[in-house]
C-alpha atoms as an extended CHARMM CRD file, in Angstrom:
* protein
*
       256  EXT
         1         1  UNK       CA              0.0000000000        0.0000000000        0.0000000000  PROA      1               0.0000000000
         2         2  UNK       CA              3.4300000000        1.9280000000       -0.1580000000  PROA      2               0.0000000000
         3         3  UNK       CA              3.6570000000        3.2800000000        3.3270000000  PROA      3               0.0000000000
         4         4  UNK       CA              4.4050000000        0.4300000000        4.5080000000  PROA      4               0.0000000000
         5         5  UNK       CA              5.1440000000       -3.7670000000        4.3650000000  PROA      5               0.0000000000
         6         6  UNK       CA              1.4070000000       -5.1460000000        4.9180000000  PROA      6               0.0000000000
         7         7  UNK       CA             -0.3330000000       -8.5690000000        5.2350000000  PROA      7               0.0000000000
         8         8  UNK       CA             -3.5530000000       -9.1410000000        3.5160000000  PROA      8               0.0000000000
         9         9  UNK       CA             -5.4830000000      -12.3280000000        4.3120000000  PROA      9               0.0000000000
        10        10  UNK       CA             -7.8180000000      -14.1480000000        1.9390000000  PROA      10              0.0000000000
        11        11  UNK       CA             -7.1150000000      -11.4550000000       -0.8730000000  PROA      11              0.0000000000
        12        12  UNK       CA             -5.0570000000      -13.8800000000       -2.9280000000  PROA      12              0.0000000000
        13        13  UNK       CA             -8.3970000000      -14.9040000000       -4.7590000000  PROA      13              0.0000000000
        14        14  UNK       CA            -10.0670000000      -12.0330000000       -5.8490000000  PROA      14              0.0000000000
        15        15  UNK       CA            -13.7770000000      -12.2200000000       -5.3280000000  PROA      15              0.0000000000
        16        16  UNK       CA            -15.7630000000      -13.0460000000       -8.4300000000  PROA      16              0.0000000000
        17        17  UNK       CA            -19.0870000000      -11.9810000000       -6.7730000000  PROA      17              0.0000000000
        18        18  UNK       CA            -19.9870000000       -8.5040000000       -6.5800000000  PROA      18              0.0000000000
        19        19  UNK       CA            -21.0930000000       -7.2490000000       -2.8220000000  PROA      19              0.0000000000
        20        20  UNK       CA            -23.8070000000       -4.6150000000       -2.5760000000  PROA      20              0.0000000000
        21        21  UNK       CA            -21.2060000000       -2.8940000000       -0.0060000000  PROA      21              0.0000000000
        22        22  UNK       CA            -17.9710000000       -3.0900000000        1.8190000000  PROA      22              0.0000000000
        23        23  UNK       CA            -18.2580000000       -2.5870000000        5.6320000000  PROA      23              0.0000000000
        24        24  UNK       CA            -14.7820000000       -1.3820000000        7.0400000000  PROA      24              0.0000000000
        25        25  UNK       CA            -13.4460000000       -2.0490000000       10.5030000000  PROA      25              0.0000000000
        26        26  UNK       CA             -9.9440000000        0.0680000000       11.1710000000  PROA      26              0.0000000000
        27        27  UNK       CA             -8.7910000000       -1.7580000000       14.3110000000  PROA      27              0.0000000000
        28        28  UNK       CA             -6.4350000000       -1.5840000000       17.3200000000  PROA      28              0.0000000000
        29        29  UNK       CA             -6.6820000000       -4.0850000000       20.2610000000  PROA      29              0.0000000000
        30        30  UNK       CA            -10.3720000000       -4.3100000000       19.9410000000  PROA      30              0.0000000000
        31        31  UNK       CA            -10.6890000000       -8.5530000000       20.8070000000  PROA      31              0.0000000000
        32        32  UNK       CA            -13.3370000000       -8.5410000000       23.1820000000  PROA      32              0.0000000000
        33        33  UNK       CA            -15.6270000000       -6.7170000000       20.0910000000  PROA      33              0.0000000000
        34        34  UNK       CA            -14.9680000000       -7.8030000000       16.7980000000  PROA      34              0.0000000000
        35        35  UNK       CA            -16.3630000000      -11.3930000000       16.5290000000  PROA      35              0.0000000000
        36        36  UNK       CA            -19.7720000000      -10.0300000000       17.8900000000  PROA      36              0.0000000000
        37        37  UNK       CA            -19.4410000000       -6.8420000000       15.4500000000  PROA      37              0.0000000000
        38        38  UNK       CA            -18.5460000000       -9.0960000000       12.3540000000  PROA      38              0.0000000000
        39        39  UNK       CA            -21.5390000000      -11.6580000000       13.2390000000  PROA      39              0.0000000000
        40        40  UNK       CA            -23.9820000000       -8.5610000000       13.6360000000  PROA      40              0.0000000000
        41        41  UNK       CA            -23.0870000000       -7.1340000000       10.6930000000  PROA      41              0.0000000000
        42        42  UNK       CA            -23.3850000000      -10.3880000000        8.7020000000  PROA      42              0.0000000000
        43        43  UNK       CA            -26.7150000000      -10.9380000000       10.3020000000  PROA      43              0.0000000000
        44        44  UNK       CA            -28.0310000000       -7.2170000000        9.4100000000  PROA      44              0.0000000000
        45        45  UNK       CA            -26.5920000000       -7.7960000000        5.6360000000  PROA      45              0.0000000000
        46        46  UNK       CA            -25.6130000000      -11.4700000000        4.8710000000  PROA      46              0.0000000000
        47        47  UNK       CA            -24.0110000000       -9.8040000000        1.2500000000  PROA      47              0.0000000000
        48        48  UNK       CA            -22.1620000000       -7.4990000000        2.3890000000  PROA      48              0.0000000000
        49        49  UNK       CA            -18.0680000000       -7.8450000000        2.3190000000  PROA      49              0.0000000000
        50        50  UNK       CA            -16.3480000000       -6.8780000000        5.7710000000  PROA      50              0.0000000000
        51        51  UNK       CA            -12.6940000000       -5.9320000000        5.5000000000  PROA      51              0.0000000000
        52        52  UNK       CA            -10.6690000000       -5.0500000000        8.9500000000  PROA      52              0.0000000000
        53        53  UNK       CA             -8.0230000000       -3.0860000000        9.0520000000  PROA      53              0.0000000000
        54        54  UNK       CA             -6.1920000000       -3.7790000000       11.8180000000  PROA      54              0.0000000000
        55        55  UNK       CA             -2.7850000000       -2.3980000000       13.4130000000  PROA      55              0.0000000000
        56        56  UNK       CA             -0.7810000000       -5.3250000000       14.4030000000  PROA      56              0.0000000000
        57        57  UNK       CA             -3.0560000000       -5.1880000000       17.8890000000  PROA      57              0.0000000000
        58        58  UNK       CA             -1.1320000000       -7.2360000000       20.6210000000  PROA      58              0.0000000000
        59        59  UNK       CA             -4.7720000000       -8.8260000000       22.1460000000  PROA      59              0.0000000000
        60        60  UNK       CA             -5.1900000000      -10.9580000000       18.8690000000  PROA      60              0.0000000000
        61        61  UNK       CA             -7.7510000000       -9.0180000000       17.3380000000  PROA      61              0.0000000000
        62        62  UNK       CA             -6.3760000000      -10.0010000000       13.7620000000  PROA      62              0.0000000000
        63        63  UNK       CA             -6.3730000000      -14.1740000000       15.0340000000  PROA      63              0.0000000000
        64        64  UNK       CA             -9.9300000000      -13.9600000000       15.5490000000  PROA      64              0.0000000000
        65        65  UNK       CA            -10.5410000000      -12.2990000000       12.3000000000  PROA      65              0.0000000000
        66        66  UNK       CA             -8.7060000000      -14.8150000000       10.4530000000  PROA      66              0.0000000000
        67        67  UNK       CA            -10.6060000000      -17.6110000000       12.4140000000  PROA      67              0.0000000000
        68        68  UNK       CA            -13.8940000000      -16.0850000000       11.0120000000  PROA      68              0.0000000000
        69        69  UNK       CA            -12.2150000000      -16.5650000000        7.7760000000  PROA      69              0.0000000000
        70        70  UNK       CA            -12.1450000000      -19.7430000000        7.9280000000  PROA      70              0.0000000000
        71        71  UNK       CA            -16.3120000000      -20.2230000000        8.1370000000  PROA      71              0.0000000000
        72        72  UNK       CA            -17.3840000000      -17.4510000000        6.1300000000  PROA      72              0.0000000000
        73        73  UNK       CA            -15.8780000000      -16.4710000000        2.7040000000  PROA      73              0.0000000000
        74        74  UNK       CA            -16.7030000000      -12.7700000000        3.0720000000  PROA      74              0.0000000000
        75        75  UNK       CA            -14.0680000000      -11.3230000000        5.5500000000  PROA      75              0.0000000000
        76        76  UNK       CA            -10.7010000000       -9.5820000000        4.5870000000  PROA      76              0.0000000000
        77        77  UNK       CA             -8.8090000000       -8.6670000000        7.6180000000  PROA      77              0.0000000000
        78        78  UNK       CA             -5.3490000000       -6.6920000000        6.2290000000  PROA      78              0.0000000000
        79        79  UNK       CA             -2.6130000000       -6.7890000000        9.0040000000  PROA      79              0.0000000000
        80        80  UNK       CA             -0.6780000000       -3.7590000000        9.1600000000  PROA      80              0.0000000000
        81        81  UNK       CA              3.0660000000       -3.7180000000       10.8800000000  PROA      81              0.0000000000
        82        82  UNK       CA              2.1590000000       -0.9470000000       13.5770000000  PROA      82              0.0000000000
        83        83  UNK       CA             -0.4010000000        1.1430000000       14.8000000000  PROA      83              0.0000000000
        84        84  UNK       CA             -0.0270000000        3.5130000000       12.2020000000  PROA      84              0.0000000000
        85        85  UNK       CA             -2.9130000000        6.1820000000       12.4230000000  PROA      85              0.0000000000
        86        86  UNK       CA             -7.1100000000        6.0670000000       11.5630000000  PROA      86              0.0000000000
        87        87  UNK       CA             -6.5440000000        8.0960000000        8.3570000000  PROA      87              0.0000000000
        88        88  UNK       CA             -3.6900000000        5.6730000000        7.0140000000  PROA      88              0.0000000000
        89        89  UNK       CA             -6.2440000000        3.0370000000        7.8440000000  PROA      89              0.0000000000
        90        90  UNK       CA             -8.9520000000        4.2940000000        6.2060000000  PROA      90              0.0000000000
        91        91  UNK       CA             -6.7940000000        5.5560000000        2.6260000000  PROA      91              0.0000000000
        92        92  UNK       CA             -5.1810000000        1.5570000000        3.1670000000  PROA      92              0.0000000000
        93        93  UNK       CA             -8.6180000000        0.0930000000        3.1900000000  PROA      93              0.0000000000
        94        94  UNK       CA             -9.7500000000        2.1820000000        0.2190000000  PROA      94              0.0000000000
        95        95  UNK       CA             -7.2420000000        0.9210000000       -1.9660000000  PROA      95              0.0000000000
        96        96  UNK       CA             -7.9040000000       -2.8260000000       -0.8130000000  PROA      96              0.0000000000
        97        97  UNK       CA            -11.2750000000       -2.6160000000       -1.6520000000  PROA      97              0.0000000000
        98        98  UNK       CA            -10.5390000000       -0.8610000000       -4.8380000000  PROA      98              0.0000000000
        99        99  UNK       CA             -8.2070000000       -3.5100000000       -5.6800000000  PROA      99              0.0000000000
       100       100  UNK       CA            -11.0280000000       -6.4810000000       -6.1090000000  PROA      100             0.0000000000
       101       101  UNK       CA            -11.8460000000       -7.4730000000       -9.1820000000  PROA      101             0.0000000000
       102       102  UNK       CA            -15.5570000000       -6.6200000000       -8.2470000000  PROA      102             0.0000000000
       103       103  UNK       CA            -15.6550000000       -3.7550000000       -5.7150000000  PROA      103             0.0000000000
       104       104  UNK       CA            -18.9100000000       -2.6030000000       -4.3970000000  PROA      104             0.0000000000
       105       105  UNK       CA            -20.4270000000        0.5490000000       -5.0420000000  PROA      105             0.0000000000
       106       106  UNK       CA            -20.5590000000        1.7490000000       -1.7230000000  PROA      106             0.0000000000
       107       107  UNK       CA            -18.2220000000        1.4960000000        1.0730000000  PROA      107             0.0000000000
       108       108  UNK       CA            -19.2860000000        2.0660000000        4.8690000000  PROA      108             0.0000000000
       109       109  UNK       CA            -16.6340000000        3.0330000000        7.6010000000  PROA      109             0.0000000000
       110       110  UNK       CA            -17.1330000000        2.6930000000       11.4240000000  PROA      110             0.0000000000
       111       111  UNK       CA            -15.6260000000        2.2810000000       14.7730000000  PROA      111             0.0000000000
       112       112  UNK       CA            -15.4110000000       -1.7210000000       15.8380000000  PROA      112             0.0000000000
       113       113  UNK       CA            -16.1950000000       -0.2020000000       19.2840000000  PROA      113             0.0000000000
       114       114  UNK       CA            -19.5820000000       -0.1920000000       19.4100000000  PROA      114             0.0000000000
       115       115  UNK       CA            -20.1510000000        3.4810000000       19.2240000000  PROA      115             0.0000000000
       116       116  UNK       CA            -21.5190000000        3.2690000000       15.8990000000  PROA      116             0.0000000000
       117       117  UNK       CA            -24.4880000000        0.8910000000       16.0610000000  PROA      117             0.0000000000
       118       118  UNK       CA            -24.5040000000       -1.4750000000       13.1620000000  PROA      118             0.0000000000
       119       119  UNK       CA            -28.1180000000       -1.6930000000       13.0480000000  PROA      119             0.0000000000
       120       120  UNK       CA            -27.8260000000        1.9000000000       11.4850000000  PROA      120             0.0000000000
       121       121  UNK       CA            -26.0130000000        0.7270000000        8.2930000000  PROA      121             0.0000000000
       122       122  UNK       CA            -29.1140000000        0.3110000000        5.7870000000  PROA      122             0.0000000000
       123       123  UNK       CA            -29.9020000000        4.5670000000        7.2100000000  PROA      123             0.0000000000
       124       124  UNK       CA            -26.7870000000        5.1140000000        5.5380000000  PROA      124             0.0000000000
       125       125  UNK       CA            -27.0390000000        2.8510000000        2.7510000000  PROA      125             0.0000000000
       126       126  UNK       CA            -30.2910000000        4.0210000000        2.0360000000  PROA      126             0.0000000000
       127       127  UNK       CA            -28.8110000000        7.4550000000        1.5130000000  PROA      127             0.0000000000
       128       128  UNK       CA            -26.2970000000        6.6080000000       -0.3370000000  PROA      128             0.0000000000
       129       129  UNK       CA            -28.5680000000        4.4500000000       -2.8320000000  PROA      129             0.0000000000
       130       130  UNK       CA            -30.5640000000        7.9400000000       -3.6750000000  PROA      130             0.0000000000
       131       131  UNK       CA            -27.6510000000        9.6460000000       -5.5720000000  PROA      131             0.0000000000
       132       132  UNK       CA            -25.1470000000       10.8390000000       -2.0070000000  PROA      132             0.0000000000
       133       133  UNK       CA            -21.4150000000       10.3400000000       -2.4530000000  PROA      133             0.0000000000
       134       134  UNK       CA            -20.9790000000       11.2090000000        1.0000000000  PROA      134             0.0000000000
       135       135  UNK       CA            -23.3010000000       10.1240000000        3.5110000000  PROA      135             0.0000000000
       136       136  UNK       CA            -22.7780000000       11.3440000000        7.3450000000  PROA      136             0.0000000000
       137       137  UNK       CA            -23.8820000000        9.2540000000       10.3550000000  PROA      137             0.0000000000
       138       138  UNK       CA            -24.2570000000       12.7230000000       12.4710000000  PROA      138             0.0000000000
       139       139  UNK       CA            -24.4320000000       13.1650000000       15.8130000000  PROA      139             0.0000000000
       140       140  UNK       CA            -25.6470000000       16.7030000000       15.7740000000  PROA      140             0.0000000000
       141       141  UNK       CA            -28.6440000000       16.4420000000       13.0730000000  PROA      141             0.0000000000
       142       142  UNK       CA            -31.9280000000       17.0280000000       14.6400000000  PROA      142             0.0000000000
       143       143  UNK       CA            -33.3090000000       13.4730000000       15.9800000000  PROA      143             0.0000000000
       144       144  UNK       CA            -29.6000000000       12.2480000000       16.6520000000  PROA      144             0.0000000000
       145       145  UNK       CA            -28.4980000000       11.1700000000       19.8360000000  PROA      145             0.0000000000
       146       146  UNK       CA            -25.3710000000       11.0260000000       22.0770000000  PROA      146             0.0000000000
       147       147  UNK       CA            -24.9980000000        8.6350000000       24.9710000000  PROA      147             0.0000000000
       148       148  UNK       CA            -22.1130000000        8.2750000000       27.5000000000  PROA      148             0.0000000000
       149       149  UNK       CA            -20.3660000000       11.5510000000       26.6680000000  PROA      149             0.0000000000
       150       150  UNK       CA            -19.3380000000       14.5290000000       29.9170000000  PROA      150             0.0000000000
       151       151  UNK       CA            -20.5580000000       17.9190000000       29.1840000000  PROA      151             0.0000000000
       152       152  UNK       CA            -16.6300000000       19.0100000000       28.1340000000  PROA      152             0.0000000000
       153       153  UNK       CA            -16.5860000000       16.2620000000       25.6290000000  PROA      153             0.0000000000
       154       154  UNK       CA            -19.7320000000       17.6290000000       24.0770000000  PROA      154             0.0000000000
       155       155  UNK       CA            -18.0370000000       20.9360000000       23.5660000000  PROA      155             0.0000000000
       156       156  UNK       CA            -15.0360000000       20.0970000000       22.6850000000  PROA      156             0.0000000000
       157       157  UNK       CA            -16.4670000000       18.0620000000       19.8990000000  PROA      157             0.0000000000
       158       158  UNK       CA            -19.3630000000       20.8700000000       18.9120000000  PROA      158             0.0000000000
       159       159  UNK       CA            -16.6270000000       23.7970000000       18.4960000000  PROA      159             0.0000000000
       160       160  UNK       CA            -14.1970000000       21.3900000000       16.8420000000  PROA      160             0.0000000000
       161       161  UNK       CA            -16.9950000000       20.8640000000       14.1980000000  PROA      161             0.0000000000
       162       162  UNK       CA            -18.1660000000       24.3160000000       13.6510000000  PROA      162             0.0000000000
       163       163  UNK       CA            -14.5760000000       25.8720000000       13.6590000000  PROA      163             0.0000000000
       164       164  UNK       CA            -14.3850000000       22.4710000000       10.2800000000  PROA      164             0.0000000000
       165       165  UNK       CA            -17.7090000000       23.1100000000        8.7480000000  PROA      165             0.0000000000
       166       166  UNK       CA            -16.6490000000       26.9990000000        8.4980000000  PROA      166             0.0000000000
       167       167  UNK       CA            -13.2530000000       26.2100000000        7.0780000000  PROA      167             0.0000000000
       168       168  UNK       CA            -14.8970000000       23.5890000000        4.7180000000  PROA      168             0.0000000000
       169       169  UNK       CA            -17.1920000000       26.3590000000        3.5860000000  PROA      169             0.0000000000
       170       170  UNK       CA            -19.8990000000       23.7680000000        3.8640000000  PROA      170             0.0000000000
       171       171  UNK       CA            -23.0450000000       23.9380000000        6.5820000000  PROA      171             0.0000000000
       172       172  UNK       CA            -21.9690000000       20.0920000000        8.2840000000  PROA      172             0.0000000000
       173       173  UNK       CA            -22.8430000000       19.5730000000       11.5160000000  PROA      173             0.0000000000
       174       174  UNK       CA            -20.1570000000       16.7570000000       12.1560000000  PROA      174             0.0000000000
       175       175  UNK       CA            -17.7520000000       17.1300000000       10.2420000000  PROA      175             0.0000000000
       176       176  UNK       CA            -15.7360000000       14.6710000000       12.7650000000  PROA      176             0.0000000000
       177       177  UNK       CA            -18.0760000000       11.9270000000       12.4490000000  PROA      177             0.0000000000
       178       178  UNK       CA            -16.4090000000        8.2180000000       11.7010000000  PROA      178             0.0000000000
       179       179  UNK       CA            -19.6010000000        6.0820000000       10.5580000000  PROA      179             0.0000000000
       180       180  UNK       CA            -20.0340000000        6.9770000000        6.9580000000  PROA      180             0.0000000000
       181       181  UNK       CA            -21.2970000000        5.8940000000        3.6080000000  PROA      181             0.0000000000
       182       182  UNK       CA            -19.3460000000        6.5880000000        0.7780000000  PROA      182             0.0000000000
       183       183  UNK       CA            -20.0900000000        5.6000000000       -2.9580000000  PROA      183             0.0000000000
       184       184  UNK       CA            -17.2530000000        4.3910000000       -4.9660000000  PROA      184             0.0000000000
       185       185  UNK       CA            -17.2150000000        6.9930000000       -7.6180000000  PROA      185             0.0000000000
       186       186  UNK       CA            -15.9720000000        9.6370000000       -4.7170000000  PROA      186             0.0000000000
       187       187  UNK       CA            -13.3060000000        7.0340000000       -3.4850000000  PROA      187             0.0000000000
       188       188  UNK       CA            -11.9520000000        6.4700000000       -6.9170000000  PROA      188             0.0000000000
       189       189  UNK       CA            -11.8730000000       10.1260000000       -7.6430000000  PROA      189             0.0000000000
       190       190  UNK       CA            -10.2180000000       11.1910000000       -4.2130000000  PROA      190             0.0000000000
       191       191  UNK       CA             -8.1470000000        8.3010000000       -3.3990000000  PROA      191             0.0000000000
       192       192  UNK       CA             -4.8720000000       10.0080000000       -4.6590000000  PROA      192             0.0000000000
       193       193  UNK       CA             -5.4390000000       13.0570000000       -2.7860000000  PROA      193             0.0000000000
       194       194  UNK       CA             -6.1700000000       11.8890000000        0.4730000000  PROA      194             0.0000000000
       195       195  UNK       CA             -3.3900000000       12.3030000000        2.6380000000  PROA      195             0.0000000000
       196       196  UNK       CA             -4.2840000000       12.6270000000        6.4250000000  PROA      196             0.0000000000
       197       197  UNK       CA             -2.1280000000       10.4800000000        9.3540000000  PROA      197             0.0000000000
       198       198  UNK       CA             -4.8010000000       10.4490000000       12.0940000000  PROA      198             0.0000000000
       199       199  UNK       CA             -8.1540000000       11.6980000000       13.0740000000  PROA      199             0.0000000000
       200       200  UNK       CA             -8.1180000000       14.7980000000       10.2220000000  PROA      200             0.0000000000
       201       201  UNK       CA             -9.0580000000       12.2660000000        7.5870000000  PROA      201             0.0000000000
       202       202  UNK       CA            -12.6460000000       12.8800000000        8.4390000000  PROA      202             0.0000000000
       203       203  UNK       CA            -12.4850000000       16.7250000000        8.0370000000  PROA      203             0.0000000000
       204       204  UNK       CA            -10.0020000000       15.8750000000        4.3310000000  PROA      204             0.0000000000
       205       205  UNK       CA            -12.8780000000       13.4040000000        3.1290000000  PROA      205             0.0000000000
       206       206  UNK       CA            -15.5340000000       16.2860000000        3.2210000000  PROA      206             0.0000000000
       207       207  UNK       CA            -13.6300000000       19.0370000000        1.9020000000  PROA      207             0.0000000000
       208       208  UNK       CA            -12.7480000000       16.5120000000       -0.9950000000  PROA      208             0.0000000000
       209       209  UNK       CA            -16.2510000000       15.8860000000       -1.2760000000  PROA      209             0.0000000000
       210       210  UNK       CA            -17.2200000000       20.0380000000       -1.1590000000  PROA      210             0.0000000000
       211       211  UNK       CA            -14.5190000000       21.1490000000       -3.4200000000  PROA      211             0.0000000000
       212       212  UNK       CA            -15.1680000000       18.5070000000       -6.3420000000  PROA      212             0.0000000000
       213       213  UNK       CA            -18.8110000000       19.0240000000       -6.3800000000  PROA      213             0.0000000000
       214       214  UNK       CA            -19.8260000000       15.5890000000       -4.7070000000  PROA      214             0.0000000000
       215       215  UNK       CA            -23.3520000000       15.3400000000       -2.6480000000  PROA      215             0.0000000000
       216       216  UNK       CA            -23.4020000000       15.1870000000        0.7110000000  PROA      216             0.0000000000
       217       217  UNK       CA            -26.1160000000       14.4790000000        2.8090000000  PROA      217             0.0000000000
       218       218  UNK       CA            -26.1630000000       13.6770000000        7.1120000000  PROA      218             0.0000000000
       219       219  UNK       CA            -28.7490000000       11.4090000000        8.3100000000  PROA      219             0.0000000000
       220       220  UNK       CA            -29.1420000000       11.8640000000       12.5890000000  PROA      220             0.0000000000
       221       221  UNK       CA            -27.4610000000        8.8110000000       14.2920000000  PROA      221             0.0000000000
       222       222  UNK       CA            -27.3540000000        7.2460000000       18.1280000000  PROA      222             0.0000000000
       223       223  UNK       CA            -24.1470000000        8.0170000000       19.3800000000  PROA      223             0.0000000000
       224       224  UNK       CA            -23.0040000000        5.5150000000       22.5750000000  PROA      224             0.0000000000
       225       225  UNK       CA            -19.4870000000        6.2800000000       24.5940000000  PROA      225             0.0000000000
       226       226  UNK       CA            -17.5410000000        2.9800000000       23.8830000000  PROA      226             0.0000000000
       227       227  UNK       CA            -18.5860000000        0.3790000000       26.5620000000  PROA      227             0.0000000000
       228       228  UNK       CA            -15.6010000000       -2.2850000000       26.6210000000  PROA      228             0.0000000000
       229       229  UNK       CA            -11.8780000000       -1.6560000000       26.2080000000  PROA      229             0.0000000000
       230       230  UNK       CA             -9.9280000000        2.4010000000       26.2020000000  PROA      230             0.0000000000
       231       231  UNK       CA            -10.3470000000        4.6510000000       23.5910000000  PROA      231             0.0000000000
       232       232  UNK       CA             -7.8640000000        4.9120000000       21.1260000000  PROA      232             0.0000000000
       233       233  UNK       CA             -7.4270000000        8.3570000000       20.3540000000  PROA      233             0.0000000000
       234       234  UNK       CA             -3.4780000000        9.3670000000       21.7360000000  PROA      234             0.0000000000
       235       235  UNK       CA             -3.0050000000       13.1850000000       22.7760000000  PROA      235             0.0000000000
       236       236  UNK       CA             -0.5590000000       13.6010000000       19.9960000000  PROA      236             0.0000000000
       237       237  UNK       CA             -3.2890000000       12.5020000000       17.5800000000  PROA      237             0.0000000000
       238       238  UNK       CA             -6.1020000000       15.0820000000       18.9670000000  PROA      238             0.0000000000
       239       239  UNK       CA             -3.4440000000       17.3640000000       18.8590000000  PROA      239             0.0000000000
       240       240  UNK       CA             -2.8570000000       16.5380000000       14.9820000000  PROA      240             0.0000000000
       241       241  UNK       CA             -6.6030000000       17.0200000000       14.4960000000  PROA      241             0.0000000000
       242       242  UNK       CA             -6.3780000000       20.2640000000       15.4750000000  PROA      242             0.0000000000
       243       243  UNK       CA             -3.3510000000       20.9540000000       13.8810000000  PROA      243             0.0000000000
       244       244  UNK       CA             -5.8050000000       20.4230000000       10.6640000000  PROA      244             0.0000000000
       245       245  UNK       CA             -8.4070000000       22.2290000000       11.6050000000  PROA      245             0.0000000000
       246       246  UNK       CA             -6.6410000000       25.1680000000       12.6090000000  PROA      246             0.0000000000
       247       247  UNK       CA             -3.6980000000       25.7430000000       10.3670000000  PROA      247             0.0000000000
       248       248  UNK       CA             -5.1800000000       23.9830000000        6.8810000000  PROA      248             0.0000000000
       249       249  UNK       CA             -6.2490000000       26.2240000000        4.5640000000  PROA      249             0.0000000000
       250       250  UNK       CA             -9.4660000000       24.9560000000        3.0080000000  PROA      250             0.0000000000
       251       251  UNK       CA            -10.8270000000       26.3980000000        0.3980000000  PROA      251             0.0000000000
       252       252  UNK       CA            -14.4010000000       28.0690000000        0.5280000000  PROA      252             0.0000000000
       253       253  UNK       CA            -15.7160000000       27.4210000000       -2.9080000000  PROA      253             0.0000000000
       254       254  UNK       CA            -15.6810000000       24.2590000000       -5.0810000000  PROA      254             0.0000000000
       255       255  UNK       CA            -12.6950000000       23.7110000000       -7.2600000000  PROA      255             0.0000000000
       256       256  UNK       CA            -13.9160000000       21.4020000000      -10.4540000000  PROA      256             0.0000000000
């Protein structure tokens, strides 16, 4: 993926079938989640292909992947050498999905925490299916909800979002939001451009969208504080995210 020397499991074969959508999972030390994640999402849509991205996580997060592999033939889990950053993850996972011989047309990214409830994936899909290349699960949008979160948190996260959505030049209300649907048409177009480390890839992947006139719709989500496990986001990296918000220069008008 050229940042780096990467394993890829069960890619060697490229899939002849066409899934309606990839579901991807970045990961880091998140064991006692993913098997129940993976079997809800197969559950909620049986044709969907799930591909985890995970970090080289030291509680065998990739090992239980890989033993799903074995039962089900619609799992990629890509092993990367070290925890390397959500926005690395996310531009990795593009280009392994891109890569099949059939991708899908739409490609859905969440946290394997729980956060983002699975059960909200056809929302998004349904979205996405009415002509959106970006589609935002949004935690501000009026009938969204957030549970588990201290009053600082909240406002943190509200002025980090209006100080994006200004700079984007584009009236988001969470900008910062991780549980999206995109279509593959905006991935193939952006993929090159896309160049974000951490946390920042969220606010990159909407001014992408804003500048090279893709639509963009947010549909109101539930919003639950993880409940198993520590969050993974490192002072350095919120410190990188605001890094991006504050000193990035984002154009205010679309650039075709």
């Amino acid at each position: 993926m050229g940042r780096s020397s990467c394993a890829l499991s069960s890619i060697g074969k490229k899939s002849k079938k066409k899934p309606s959508v990839a579901i991807m999972l970045p990961t880091y030390c998140e064991a006692g989640n993913i098997e129940s994640l993976i079997m809800e999402i197969k559950n909620l849509k049986p044709d969907s292909l799930i591909v985890v991205i995970d970090d080289s996580s030291h509680d065998g997060t990739a090992s239980i992947v890989e033993e799903l592999q074995k039962k089900y033939g619609n799992i990629l889990v890509f092993t990367r050498p070290a925890k390397l950053g959500l926005g690395t993850a996310i531009t990795d996972g593009f280009k392994v999905i891109l890569s099949l011989e059939n991708p899908p047309d739409y490609i859905i990214t969440m946290d394997a925490d729980y956060s983002h409830n699975p059960q909200t994936i056809p929302k998004l899909l349904a979205a996405a299916e009415k002509g959106y290349d970006l589609v935002i699960g949004s935690r501000y949008k009026e009938g969204s909800r957030i549970v588990g979160w201290h009053i600082l948190r909240r406002l943190i996260s509200r002025v980090a979002n209006f100080i994006a959505s200004t700079m984007v030049g584009m009236r988001i209300r969470d900008c910062t939001s991780g549980f999206r649907c995109y279509s593959r048409a905006y991935v193939e177009s952006v993929i090159r451009y896309l160049h974000s480390q951490t946390y920042e890839i969220q606010i990159e992947t909407v001014k992408q969208a804003w500048t090279r006139g893709f639509k963009v719709k947010e549909v109101p989500i539930t919003f639950e504080n993880r409940k198993r496990g520590k969050s993974k986001l490192t002072t350095a990296e919120f410190q990188g995210f605001l890094s991006y918000i504050i000193k990035t220069k984002l154009p205010t008008s679309r650039n075709h």
